[in-house]
C-alpha positions, 0 to 999 in steps of 0.5 A: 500500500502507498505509504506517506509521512505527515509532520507527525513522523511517528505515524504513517498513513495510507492513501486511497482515493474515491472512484465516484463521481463528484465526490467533494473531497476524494482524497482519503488518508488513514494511518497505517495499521493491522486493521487498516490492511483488510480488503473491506470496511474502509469507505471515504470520509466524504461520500461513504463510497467503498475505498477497495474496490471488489473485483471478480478476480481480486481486491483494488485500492485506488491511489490517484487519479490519471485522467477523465473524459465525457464518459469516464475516468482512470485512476492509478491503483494496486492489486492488493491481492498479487503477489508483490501488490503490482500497479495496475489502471482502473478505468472507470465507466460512468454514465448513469448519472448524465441524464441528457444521454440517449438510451441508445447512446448509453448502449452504444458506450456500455458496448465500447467498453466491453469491446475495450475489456474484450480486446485487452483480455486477447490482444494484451496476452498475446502481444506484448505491446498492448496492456494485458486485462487483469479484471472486468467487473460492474459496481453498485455504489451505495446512495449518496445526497439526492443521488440513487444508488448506480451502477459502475463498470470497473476495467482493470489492466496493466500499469505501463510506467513512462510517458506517452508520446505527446508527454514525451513530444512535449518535453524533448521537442520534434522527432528526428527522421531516424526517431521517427522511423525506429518508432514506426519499426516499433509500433507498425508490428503491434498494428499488424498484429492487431489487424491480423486478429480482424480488430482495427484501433481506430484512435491512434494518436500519440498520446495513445502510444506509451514508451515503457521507461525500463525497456523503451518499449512502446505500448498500445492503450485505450481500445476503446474505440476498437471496432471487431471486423466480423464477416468482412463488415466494416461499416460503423454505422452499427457501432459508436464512432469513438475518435479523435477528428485531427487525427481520424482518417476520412472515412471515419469522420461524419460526412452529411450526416452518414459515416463511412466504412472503416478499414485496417488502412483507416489506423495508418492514416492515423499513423501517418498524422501522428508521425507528422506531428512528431516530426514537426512538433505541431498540433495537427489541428494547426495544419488540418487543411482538406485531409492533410493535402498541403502537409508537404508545402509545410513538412518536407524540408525536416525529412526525406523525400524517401519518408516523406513518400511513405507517409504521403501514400498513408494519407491518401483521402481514398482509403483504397490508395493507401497501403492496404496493411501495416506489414506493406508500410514496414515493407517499404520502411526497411527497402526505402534508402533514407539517408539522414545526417544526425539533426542537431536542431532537435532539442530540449527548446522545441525547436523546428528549424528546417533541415535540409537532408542530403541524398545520394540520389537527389534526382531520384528523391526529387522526382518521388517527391514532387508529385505526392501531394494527390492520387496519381491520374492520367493522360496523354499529350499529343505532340504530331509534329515529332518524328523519331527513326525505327527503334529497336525494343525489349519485351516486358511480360510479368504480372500477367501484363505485356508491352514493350519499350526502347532498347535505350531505356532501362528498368529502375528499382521502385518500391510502390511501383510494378516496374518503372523505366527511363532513358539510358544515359539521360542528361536533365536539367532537374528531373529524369524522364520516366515511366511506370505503372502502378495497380490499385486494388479496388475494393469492389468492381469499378467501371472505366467511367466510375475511376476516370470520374474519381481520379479527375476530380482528384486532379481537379481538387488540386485546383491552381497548381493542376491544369489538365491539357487533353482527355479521352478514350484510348485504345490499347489493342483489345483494352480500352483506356482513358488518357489525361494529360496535365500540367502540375507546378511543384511549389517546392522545388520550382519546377513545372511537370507534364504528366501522361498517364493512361487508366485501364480498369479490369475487375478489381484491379486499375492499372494506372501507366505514367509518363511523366517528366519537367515541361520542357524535357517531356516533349523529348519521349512523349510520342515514343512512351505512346507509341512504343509503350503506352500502346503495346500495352496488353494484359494476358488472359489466364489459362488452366495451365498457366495462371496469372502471378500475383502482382505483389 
């Protein structure tokens, strides 16, 4: 038991602090002795509100409190009844008292705590990152003033002993990029772990992310909000939607009066906010301007164009254009060449001077970050006028997709792309030509119509930085196609694009071929990304004895 010294130095007392709401003075002390160790007859002097709590698996003594919502409150607590009488948390369900809460609205919190008592009593035995259930269990606290007797929920798990990672932020300043990166590797499996068991968290935020201060471990609380994926069903209009606006992805916040699906993807949305408030040391409601769209024009000068891209796909507005699990972000973390030097402007004054970090690619970094602010779409650019000489080519058949291209440009490694290939021997002025194709795996059939619409919109959305130059149907063989081509400024850099890009849409799958180069460099190889590649685009019809091989 907690044991503190008055200025009467000849008699300790034990502290226990009340669980009942607006009680006027929760705080208890009792001196210490035989009687006082007994797990009953103790009760607050101020409310006669039972001081040990009685659970179904052991006896708890309420120490202080640590935090209090709309619904409910934490305290910090000891399990009299362990072995070495261990810190444990008690969170505390109330809201019997509140009579402007709805009985449905009632249901629907009583039912989030019992998922929040469901999930730690699995996930927190399995994991190792998630606090483990100790107890779960309803109180009747007795009569008190004009106050009838009420029912509590009592939730009881593991004491995590350090701060969260807004405590933290807040006391170290912003993040450096190799920080920020060794929490990703850190809490990006705990995410796959919980995604795996058909459960999503859906209020990741940093101060839902406790670093352990004896191991440095992170820990993931508060599952509250976690919604059970049963069947396939994602939708949580059938649930209480518990999260926190800044930082919710899209499709979680409430659009003209309906919500939306969630999904496994919905969690790395969250993560991504998180990381950039990490980065920058600013609140996210500062820069919150349509779903995190301009985040770069503010944040990519502190990091690389390497991490940067990560998080830019984690932020897509679509769900279905982020990264579709935890395990595909930490994928692309550890393949991602990110090159950093050590960030001396991180420090304890909180300082968010920018950092330029150099690359041993500029080029390359460059190109991947300019065109991360949206959705990559389409296009085509006519340039008639410009004649070439028979070329030779090479033949590309992977993925159950063929096409060829010049015998002069060469096949790059790209980590979110299928293949991506540019001139041999290229010499330009800021960035290189190139050419790649990316799949987006649609969550349900899509006609050609339905994708080209979308993704125009997202050009459109992009408004003065974005001018689209020409659209239309395209033919590739048996395979119709849609074409755009626009024009795009990259306010960072200073530099103007063209971009050609063609969509193809079969089942579940969209695939999306890009030309994209500087303005004055992308009339150079328009006509032969058309001609050569563009056009000898095909996609193979599985057979019996040869079936298509998976994309990824």
């Amino acid at each position: 038991m907690i044991q503190s010294n008055l200025m009467d130095q000849s008699c300790t007392f034990i502290m226990y602090y009340c669980t009942r709401p607006h009680c006027p003075s929760p705080e208890n002390r009792f001196p210490d002795s035989p009687d006082s160790h007994t797990t009953s007859g103790i009760f607050c002097q101020a409310c006669g509100m039972p001081l040990i709590l009685k659970g179904r698996k052991g006896h708890y003594q309420t120490i202080k409190p640590l935090g209090k919502g709309g619904f409910g409150a934490t305290f910090q607590a000891i399990d009299l009844d362990s072995v070495n009488q261990r810190q444990c948390v008690i969170k505390r369900l109330n809201i019997n008292d509140n009579p402007e809460i709805s009985d449905k609205l009632v249901e629907g919190i009583k039912a989030a705590f019992d998922r929040e008592a469901q999930a730690l009593e699995f996930l927190g035995d399995n994991s190792g990152n998630i606090p483990t259930l100790y107890d779960y269990f309803s109180f009747t606290a007795p009569a008190f003033g004009q106050q009838e007797e009420l029912e509590f929920k009592y939730l009881v798990q593991q004491y995590i002993q350090g701060e969260d990672l807004s405590q933290e932020l807040r006391r170290k300043g912003r993040f450096s990029e190799t920080e920020t990166l060794a929490f990703l590797k850190q809490i990006l499996p705990i995410l796959q772990f919980i995604h795996d068991q058909n459960s999503i968290h859906r209020d990741i935020k940093p101060s839902n992310i406790v670093r352990e201060t004896a191991t440095q471990k992170l820990f993931l609380i508060d599952f509250g909000a976690v919604k059970q994926v049963v069947s396939g069903e994602t939708n949580i209009k059938k649930s209480l939607p518990i999260f926190t606006k800044v930082y919710a992805s899209p499709e979680q916040r409430p659009q003209e009066g309906r919500i939306g699906e969630i999904y496994p993807s919905s969690d790395l949305y969250s993560l991504a906010v998180t990381c950039l408030e990490l980065l920058t040391g600013i609140t996210p409601v500062d820069y919150l301007d349509n779903n995190y769209r301009n985040w770069r024009q503010q944040a990519s000068s502190i990091i690389s164009s390497s991490l940067a891209n990560i998080l830019d796909k984690m932020l897509k507005v679509n769900p279905r254009h982020r990264f579709q699990s935890a395990a595909e972000v930490m994928t692309a973390v550890n393949e991602y060449r990110i090159t950093t030097q050590p960030d001396h402007s991180v420090n304890n004054n909180n300082s968010t001077k920018p950092i330029i970090k150099p690359s041993q690619n500029l080029k390359f970094l460059l190109i991947k970050s300019a065109f991360l602010i949206t959705l990559i779409t389409t296009g085509v650019i006519g340039v008639n006028s410009y004649l070439q000489p028979p070329i030779n080519v090479v033949e590309y058949a992977k993925s159950g997709i063929k096409f060829k291209y010049p015998q002069n440009w060469q096949e790059t490694p790209a980590i979110d792309k299928l293949t991506r290939i540019v001139p041999k021997n290229t010499i330009s002025s800021s960035l290189t030509p190139e050419f790649f194709i990316t799949i987006e795996e649609l969550f349900q059939s899509e006609t050609l119509e339905d994708y080209t619409k979308f993704s125009i919109r997202q050009i459109e959305a992009l408004g003065q930085n974005a001018k689209i130059i020409k659209s239309g149907q395209i033919q590739l063989g048996e395979t119709q196609g849609y074409q755009v081509v626009y024009e795009l400024r990259d306010n960072i850099h200073k530099v103007n694009f063209q971009e050609m890009q063609v969509w193809i849409v079969n089942g579940k799958k969209a695939y999306i071929l890009t030309y994209r180069a500087e303005d004055k460099s992308y009339p150079e190889f328009a006509k032969t990304v058309e001609d050569t590649i563009i056009k000898s685009f095909t996609l193979e019809k599985p057979t019996p004895d040869k079936p298509i091989s998976p994309i990824w």
